[in-house]
LOLOLO-817157 format. One record per residue (C-alpha): residue number from 1; x negated, y negated, z negated; residue in one letter. Coordinates in nm, 4 decimals, padded with zeros to 6 digits. Each point is the difference from the previous one (the first is absolute). Layout:
BEGIN
    i      east     north        up  aa
  NUM         X         Y         Z   A
...
This chain:
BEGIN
    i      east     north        up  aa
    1   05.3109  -03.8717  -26.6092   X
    2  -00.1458   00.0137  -00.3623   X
    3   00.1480   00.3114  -00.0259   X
    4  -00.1346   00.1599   00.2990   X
    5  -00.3321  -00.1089  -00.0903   X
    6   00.0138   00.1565  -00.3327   X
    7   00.1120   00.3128   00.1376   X
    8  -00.2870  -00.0035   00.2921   X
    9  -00.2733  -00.1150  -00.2822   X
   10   00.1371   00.3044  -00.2312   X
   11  -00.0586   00.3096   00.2136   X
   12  -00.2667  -00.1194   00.1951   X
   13  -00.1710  -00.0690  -00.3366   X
   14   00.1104   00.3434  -00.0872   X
   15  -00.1426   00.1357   00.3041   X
   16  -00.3797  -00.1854  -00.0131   X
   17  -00.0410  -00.0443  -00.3650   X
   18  -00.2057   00.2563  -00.0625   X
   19  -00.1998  -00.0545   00.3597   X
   20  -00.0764  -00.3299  -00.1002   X
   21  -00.1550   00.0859  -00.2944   X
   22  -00.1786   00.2613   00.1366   X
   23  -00.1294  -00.2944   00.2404   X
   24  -00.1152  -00.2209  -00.2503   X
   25  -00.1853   00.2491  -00.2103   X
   26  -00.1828   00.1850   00.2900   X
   27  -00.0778  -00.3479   00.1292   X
   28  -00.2209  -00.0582  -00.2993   X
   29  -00.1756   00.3465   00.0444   X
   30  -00.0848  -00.0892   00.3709   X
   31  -00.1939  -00.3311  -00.0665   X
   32  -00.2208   00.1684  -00.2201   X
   33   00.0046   00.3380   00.2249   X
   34   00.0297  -00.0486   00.4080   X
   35   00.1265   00.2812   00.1723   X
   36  -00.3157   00.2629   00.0822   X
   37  -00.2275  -00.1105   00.2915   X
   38  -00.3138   00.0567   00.1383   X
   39  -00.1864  -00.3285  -00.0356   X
   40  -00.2758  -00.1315   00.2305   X
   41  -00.2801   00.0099  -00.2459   X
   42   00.1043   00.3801  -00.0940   X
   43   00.0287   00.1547   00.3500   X
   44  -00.3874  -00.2209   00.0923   X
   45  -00.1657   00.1420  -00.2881   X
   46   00.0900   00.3208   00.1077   X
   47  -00.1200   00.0315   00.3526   X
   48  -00.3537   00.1205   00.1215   X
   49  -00.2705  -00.1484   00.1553   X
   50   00.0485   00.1036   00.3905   X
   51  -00.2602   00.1962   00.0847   X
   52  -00.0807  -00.1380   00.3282   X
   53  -00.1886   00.2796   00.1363   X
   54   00.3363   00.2545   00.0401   X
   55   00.1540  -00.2871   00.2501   X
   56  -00.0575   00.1115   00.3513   X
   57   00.2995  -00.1785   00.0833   X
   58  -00.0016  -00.4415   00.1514   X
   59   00.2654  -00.1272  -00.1453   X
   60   00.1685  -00.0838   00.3474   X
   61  -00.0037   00.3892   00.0503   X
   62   00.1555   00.0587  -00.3295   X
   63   00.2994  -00.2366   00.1203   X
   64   00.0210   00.2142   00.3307   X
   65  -00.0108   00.3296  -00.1530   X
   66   00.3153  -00.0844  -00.2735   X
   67   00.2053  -00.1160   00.2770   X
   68   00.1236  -00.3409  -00.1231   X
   69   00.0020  -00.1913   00.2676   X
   70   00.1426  -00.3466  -00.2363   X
   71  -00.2546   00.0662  -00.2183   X
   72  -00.1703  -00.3168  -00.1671   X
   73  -00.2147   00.1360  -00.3174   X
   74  -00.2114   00.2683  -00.0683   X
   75  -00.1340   00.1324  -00.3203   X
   76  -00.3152   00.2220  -00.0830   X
   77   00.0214   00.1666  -00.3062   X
   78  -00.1589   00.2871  -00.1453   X
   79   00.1844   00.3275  -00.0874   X
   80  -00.1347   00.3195  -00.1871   X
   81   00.0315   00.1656   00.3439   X
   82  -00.2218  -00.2940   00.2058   X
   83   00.1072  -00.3450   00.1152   X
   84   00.3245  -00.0467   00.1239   X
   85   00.1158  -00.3008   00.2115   X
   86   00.3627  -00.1160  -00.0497   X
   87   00.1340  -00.1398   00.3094   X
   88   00.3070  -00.2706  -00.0893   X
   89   00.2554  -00.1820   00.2009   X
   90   00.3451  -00.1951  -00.0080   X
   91   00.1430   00.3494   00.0517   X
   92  -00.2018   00.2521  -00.0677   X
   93  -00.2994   00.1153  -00.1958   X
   94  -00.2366   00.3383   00.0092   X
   95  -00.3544   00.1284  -00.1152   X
   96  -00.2410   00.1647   00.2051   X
   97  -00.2983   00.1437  -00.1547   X
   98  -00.3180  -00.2063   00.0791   X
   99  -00.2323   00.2553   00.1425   X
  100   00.2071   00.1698   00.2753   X
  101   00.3880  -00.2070   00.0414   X
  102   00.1620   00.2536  -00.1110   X
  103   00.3450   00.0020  -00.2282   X
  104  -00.1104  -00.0752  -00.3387   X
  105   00.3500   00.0567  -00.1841   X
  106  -00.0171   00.1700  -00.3265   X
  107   00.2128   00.3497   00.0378   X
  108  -00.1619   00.1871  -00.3154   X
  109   00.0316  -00.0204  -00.3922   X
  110  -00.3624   00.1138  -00.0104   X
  111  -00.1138  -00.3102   00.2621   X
  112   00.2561  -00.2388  -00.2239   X
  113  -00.1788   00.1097  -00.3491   X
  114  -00.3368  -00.0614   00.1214   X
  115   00.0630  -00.3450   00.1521   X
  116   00.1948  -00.0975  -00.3610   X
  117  -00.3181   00.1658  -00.2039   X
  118  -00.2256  -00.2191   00.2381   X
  119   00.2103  -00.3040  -00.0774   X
  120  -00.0061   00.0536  -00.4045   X
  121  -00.3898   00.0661  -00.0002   X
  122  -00.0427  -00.3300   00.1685   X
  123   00.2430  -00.1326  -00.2696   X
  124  -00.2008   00.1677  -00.2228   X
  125   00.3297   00.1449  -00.1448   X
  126   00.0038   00.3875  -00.1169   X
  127   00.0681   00.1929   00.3305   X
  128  -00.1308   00.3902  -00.1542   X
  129   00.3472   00.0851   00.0310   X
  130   00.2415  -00.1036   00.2876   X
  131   00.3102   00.1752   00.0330   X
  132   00.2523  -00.0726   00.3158   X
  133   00.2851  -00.0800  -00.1374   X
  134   00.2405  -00.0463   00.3110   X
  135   00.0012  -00.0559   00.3600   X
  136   00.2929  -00.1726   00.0859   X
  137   00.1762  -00.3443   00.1695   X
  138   00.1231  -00.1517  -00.3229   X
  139  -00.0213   00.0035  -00.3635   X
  140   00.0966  -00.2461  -00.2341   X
  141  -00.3336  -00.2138   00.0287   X
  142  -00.0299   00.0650   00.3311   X
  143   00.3344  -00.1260   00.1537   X
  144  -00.0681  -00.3725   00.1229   X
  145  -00.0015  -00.0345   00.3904   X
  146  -00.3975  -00.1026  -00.0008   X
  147  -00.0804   00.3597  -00.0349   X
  148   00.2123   00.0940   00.2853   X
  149  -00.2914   00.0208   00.2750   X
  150  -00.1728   00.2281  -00.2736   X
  151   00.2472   00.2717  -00.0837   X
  152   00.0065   00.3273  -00.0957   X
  153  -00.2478  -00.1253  -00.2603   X
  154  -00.2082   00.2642  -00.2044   X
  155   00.0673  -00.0971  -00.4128   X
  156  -00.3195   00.1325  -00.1745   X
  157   00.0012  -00.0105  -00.4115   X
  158  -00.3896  -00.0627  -00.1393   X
  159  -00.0082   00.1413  -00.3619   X
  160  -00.1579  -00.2924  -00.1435   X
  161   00.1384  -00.2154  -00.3345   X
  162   00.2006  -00.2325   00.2122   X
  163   00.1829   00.2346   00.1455   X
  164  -00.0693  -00.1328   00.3481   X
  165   00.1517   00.1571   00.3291   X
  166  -00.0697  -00.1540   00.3617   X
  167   00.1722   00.0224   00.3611   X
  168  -00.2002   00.0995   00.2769   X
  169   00.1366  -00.0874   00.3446   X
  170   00.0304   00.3000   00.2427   X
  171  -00.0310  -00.2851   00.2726   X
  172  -00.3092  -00.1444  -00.0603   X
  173  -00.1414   00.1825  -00.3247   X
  174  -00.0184  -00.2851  -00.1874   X
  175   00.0935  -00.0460  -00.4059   X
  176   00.3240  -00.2407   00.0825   X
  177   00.1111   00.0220  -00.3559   X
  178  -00.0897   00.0956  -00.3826   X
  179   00.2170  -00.0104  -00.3312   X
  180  -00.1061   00.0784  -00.2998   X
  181   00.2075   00.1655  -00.3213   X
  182   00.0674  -00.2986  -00.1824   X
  183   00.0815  -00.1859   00.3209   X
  184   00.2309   00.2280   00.1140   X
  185   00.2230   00.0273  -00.3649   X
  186  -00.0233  -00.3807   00.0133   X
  187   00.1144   00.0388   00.3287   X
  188   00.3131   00.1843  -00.0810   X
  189   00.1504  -00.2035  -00.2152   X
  190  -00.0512  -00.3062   00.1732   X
  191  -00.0903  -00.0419   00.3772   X
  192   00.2262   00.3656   00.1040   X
  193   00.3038  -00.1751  -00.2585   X
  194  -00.0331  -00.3297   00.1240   X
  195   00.0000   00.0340   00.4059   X
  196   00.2560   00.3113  -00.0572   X
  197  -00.2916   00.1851   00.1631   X
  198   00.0922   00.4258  -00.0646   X
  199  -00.2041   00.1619   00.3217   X
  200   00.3308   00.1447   00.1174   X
  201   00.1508  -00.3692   00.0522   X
  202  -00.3770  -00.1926   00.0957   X
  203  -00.0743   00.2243   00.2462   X
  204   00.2777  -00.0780   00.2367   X
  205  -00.0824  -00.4140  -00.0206   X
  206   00.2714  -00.0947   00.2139   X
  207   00.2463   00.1581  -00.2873   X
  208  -00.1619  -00.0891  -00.2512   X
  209   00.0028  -00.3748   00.1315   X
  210   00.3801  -00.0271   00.0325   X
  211   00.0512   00.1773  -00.3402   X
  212  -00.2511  -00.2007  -00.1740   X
  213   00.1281  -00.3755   00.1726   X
  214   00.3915   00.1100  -00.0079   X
  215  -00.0995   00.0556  -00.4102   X
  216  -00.2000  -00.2855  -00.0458   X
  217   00.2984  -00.2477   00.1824   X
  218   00.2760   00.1600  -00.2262   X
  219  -00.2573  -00.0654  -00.3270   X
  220  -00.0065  -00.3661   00.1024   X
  221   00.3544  -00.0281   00.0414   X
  222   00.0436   00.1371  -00.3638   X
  223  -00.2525  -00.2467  -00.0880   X
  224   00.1335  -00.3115   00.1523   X
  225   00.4092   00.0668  -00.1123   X
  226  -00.1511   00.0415  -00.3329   X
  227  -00.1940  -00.3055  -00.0518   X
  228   00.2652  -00.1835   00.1671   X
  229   00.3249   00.1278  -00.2477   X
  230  -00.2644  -00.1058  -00.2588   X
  231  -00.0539  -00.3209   00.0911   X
  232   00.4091  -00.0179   00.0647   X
  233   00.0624   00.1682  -00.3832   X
  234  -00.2338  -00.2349  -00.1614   X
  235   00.1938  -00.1739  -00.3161   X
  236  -00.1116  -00.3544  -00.0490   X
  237   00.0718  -00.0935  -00.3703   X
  238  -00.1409  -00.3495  -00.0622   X
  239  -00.3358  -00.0211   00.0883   X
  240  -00.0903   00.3655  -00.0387   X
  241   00.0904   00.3103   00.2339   X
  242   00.1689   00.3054  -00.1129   X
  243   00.0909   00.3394   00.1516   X
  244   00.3944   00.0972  -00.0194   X
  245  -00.1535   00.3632  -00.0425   X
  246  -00.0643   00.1979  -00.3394   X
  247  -00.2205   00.2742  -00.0158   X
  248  -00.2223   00.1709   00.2488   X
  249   00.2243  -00.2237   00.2673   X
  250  -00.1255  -00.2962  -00.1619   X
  251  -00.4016   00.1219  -00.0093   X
  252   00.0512   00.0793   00.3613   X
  253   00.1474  -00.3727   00.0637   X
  254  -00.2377  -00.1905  -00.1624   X
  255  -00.3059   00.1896   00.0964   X
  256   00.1201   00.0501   00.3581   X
  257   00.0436  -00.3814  -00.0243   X
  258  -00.3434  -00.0381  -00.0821   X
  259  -00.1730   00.2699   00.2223   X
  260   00.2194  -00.1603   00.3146   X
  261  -00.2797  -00.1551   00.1925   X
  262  -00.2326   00.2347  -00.0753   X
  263   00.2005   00.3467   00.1041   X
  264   00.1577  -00.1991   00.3065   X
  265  -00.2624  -00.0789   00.1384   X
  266  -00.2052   00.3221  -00.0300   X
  267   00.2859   00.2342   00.0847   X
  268   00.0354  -00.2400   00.3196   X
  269  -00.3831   00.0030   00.0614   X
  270   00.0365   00.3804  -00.0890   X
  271   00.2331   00.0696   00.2793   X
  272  -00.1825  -00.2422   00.2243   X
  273  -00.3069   00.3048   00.0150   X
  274   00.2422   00.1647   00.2014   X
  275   00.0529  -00.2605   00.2502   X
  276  -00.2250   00.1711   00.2448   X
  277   00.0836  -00.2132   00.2737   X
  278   00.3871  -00.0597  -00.0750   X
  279  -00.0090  -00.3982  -00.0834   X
  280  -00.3767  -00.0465   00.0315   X
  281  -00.2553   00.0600   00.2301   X
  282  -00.2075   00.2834  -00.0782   X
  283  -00.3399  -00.1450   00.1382   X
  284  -00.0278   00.1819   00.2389   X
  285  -00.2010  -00.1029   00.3287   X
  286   00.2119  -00.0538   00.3276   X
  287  -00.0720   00.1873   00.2882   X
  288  -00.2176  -00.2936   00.1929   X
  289  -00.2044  -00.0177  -00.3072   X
  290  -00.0281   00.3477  -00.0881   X
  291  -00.1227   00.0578   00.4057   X
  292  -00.3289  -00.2772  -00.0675   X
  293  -00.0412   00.1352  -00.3643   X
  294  -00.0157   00.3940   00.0782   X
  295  -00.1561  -00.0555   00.3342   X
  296  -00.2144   00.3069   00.1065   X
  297  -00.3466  -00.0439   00.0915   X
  298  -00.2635   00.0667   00.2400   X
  299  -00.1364   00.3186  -00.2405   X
  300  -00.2843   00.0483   00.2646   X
  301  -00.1103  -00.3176  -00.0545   X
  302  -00.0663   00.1368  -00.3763   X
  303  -00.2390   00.1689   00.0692   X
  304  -00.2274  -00.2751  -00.0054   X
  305   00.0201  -00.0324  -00.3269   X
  306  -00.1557   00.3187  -00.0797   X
  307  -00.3439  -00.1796   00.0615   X
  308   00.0323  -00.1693  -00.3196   X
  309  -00.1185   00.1457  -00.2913   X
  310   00.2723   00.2074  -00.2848   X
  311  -00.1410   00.0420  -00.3190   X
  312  -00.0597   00.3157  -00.1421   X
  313   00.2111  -00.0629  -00.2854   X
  314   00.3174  -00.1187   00.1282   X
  315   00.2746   00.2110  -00.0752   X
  316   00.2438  -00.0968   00.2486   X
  317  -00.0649  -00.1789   00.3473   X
  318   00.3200  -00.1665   00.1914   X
  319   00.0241  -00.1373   00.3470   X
  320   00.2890  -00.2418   00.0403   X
  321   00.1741  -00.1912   00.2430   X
  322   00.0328  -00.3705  -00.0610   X
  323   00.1171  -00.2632   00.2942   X
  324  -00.1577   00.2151   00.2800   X
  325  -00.3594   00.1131  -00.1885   X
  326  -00.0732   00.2584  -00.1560   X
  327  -00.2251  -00.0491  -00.3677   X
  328  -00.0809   00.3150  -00.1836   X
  329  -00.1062  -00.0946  -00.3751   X
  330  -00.1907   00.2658  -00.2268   X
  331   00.1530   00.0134  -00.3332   X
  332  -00.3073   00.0888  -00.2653   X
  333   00.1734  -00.0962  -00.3267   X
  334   00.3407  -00.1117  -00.0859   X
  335  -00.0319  -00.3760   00.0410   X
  336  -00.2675   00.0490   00.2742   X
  337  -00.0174   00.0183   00.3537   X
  338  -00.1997  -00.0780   00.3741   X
  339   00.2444  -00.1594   00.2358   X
  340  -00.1492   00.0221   00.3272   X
  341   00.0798  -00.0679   00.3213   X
  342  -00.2257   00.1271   00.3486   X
  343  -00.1451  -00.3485  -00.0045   X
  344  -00.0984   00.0038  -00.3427   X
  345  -00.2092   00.2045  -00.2701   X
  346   00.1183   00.1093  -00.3499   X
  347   00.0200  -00.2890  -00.2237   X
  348  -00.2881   00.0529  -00.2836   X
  349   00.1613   00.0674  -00.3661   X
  350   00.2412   00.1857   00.1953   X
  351   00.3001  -00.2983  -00.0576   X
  352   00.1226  -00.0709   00.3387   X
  353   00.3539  -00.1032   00.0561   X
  354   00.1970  -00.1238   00.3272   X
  355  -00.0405  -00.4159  -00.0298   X
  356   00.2684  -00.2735   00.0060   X
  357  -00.0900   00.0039   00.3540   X
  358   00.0545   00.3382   00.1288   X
  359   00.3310  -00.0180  -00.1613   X
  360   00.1067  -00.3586   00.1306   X
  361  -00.0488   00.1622   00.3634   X
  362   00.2370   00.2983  -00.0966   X
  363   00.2723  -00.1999  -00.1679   X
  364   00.0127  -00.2807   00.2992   X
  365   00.0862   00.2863   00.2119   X
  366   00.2779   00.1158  -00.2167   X
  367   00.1821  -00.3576  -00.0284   X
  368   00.0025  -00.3528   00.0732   X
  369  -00.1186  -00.2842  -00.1871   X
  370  -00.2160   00.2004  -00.2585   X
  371  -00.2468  -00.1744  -00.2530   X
  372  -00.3389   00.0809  -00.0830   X
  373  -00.0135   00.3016  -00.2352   X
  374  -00.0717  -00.0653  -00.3447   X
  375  -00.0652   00.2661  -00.3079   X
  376   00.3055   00.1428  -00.2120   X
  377  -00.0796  -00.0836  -00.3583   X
  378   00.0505   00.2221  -00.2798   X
  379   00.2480  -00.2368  -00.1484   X
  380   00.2543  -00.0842   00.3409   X
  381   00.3283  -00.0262  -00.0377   X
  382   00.0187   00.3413   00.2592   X
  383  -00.2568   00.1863  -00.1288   X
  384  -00.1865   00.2767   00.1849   X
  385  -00.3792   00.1933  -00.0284   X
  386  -00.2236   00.1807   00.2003   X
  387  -00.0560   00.3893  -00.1109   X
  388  -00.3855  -00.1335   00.0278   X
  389  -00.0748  -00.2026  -00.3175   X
  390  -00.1277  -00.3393   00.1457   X
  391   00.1038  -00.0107   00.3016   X
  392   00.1925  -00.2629   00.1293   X
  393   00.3593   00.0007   00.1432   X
  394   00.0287  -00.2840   00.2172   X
  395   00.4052  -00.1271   00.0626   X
  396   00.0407  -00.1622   00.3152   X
  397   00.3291  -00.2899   00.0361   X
  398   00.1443   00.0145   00.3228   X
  399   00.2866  -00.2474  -00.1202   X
  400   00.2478   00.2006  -00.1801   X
  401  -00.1671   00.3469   00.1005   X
  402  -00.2978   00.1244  -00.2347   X
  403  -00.2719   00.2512   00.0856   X
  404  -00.1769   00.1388  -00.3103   X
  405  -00.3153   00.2022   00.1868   X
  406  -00.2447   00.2338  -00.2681   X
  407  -00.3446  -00.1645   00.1195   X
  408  -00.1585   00.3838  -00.1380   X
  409   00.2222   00.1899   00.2873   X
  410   00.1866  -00.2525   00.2146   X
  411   00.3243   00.1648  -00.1353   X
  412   00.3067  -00.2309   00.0152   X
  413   00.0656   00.0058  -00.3618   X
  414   00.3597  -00.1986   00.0103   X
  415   00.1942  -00.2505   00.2160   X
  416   00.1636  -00.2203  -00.1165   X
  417   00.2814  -00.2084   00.1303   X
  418   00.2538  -00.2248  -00.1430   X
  419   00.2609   00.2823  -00.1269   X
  420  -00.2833   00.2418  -00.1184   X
  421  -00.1421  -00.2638  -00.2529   X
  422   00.2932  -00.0706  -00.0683   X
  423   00.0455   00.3844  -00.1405   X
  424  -00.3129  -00.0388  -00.1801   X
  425   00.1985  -00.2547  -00.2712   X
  426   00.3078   00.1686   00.0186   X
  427  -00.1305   00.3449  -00.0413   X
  428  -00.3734   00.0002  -00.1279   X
  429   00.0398  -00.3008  -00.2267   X
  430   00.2918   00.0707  -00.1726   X
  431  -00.0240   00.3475  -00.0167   X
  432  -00.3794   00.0994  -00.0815   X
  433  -00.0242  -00.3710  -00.1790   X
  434  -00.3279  -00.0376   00.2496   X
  435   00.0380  -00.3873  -00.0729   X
  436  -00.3689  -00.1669   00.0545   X
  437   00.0507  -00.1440  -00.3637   X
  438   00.0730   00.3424  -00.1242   X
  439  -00.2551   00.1725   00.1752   X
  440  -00.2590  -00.2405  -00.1105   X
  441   00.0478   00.1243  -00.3604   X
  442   00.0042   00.3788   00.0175   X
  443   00.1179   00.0524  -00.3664   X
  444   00.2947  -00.2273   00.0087   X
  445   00.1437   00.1090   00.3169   X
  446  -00.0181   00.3369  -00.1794   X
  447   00.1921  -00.1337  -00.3278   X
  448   00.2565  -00.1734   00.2076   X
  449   00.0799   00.3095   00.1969   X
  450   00.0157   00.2520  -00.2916   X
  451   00.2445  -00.2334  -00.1908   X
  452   00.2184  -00.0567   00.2954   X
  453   00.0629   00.3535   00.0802   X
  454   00.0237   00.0874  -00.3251   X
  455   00.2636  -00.3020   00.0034   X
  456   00.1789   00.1845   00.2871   X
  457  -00.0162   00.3060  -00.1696   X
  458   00.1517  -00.1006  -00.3661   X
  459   00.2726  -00.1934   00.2104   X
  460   00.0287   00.3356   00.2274   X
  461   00.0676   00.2707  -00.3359   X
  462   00.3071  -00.2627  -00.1191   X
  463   00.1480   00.0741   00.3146   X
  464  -00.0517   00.3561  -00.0234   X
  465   00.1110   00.0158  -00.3658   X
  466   00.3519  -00.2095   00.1097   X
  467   00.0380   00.2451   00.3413   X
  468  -00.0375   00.2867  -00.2056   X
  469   00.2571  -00.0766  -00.2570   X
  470   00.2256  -00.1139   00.2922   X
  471  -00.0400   00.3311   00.1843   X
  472   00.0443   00.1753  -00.3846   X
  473   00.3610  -00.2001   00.0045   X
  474   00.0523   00.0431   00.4091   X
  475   00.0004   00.3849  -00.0120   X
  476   00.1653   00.0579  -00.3138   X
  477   00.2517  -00.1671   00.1184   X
């Protein structure tokens, strides 16, 4: 048996060595330097004021003329060709422009650069010179599923010092995504490394799932025969602990013995991101729940709402579906907002958010025995946030089932039951370190992380050093 584990342990090692340093260096370069993303705070600031007086369309005509007929939000945004509304649903989602219903894809470079030169004035970033770069399904910062409902997307470059290039979405013609140089070099020798991420493998996820998991599993089987022959080879000489080894083999003991916990437990976790489903739930919501929470409305009955009052500088308006009624909320700033209902008015200070109560009536209809809402704080245990700065996320306990509603939008942000925060430990807080004590203290979840990948990755190179020389002796042989 010894033998056969020393055998298994030795090529395996042979065979992920290298990956697993690669892993534990490109893991360091990712917490300082996510993968590229459009955040919420980017893609407000550059949007438009809507100018109000292009819409000839009701919103419940808008809904009619894109065809959806699930559809349960709307959004009125301004483009550099007029207002467009974009017309969502479980399954589908389309724009039509706001002043006559008609398709409002995006089918030209010239339409593409003008929307992205509209987007970097309002980001005040230098748009003299836009160049179209690409039109195509998927590039390398392009390729996660989200962007699906958005491709081809146009890639225009801006010649400004950053280097910055944005994704507009022939769907909608919307910025969905912008990297920058820096980001993207970052990027490629630590988020494209670490996930195994070339375009040619990412783009097909269902391949690059299995080849990424089947990896992953064989990694933590190296893992786990080698910290077990070195607990078995450990040499107990009085009251001290020696290594039979000499050598790199004895570096790679001891410092394997001492990295154990640590590189267990993240290649586990580490493998765990690829679970997607296979032995947790992937919070997902079952069809009763998903049939009250993406419930079509009465869009007629919308129309009411175009009584009240939109201020002239909101630069996106939304009409939303939430337990039956439909609220439309004016977004003038990033972290403010009208919520408004047809029985209401727009809140003054424009910082209206759905209540405890308008969720509470939602949530009892998605399960039994639920509890009064209460307010996700920044410091829970299952952490979550609103894209709106201050607004609240209220979680609702239905017994083991959790509903975690953005009070901003009426989004379900997550559910979570029994096995899902379960694979918040076993994935988030062992592999990201997101413990609340960590988190608390910024700067020493950073040291902690740094030194135990760099941990991994001194323990990693003696294993590459000893597979080398044992490939050196294997075909010379």
């Amino acid at each position: 048996m010894m033998g056969a584990i020393i055998l298994l342990h030795r090529w395996l090692g042979i065979a992920f060595c290298l990956l697993f340093a690669m892993w534990f260096a490109t893991g360091i370069v990712m917490h300082f330097v996510p993968f590229p993303s459009l955040t919420e705070a980017e893609r407000f600031s550059g949007l438009a004021p809507v100018d109000r007086v292009q819409v000839r369309m009701a919103v419940h005509d808008a809904v009619a003329a894109s065809g959806i007929k699930d559809a349960t939000r709307v959004r009125l945004i301004q483009r550099s060709d007029g207002p467009v509304y974009v017309v969502s649903g479980p399954s589908h989602r389309r724009a039509v422009r706001a002043f006559d219903g008609q398709e409002a894809r995006v089918t030209s470079s010239d339409a593409a650069r003008a929307i992205s030169q509209d987007h970097a004035r309002s980001r005040r970033l230098d748009a003299a010179r836009a160049t179209i770069l690409a039109q195509a399904d998927y590039d390398q910062w392009s390729v996660p599923n989200g962007f699906d409902r958005h491709r081809p997307l146009f890639r225009v470059a801006f010649d400004d010092a950053a280097g910055t290039e944005v994704y507009v979405s022939s769907l909608t013609g919307e910025i969905v995504l912008d990297t920058t140089r820096s980001e993207r070099g970052w990027n490629l020798v630590g988020s494209v490394l670490h996930w195994i991420y070339p375009t040619v493998l990412r783009s097909n996820w269902a391949l690059w799932d299995r080849v990424v998991w089947t990896l992953s599993l064989l990694a933590l089987m190296a893992a786990m025969l080698g910290a077990l022959l070195g607990i078995l080879q450990v040499k107990l000489r009085g009251h001290r602990m020696s290594s039979p080894y000499r050598g790199w083999h004895a570096l790679h003991h001891l410092v394997g013995l001492g990295a154990a916990a640590f590189v267990l437990s993240w290649i586990f976790s580490g493998w765990l991101s690829m679970d997607h489903g296979r032995l947790f739930s992937r919070g997902q919501l079952a069809p009763a729940e998903a049939g009250v929470m993406n419930a079509a409305p009465d869009w007629v009955a919308a129309s009411s709402l175009e009584r009240q009052p939109i201020s002239a500088s909101a630069r996106e308006i939304e009409w939303f579906a939430f337990n039956g009624n439909v609220y439309r909320r004016d977004r003038v700033a990033l972290g403010s907002q009208a919520l408004v209902t047809a029985a209401e008015t727009a809140n003054e200070g424009y910082t209206g958010f759905l209540s405890a109560r308008d969720v509470q009536e939602l949530t009892t209809r998605l399960a039994a025995g639920c509890a009064a809402p209460s307010v996700v704080a920044e410091s829970d245990d299952y952490p979550v946030r609103s894209a709106v700065p201050g607004a609240p996320v209220y979680r609702s306990r239905c017994g083991e089932l959790w509903f975690d509603i953005d009070g901003a939008d009426g989004n379900l942000l997550q559910r979570l039951d029994s096995s899902r925060r379960a694979y918040r430990w076993a994935y988030g807080a062992l592999h990201t370190l997101d413990l609340p004590i960590l988190m608390a203290h910024p700067s020493l979840r950073d040291v902690v992380i740094v030194g135990l990948c760099a941990l991994g990755f001194v323990f990693s190179m003696t294993g590459v050093v000893i597979g080398w020389r044992r490939l050196r002796v294997s075909l010379t042989v």
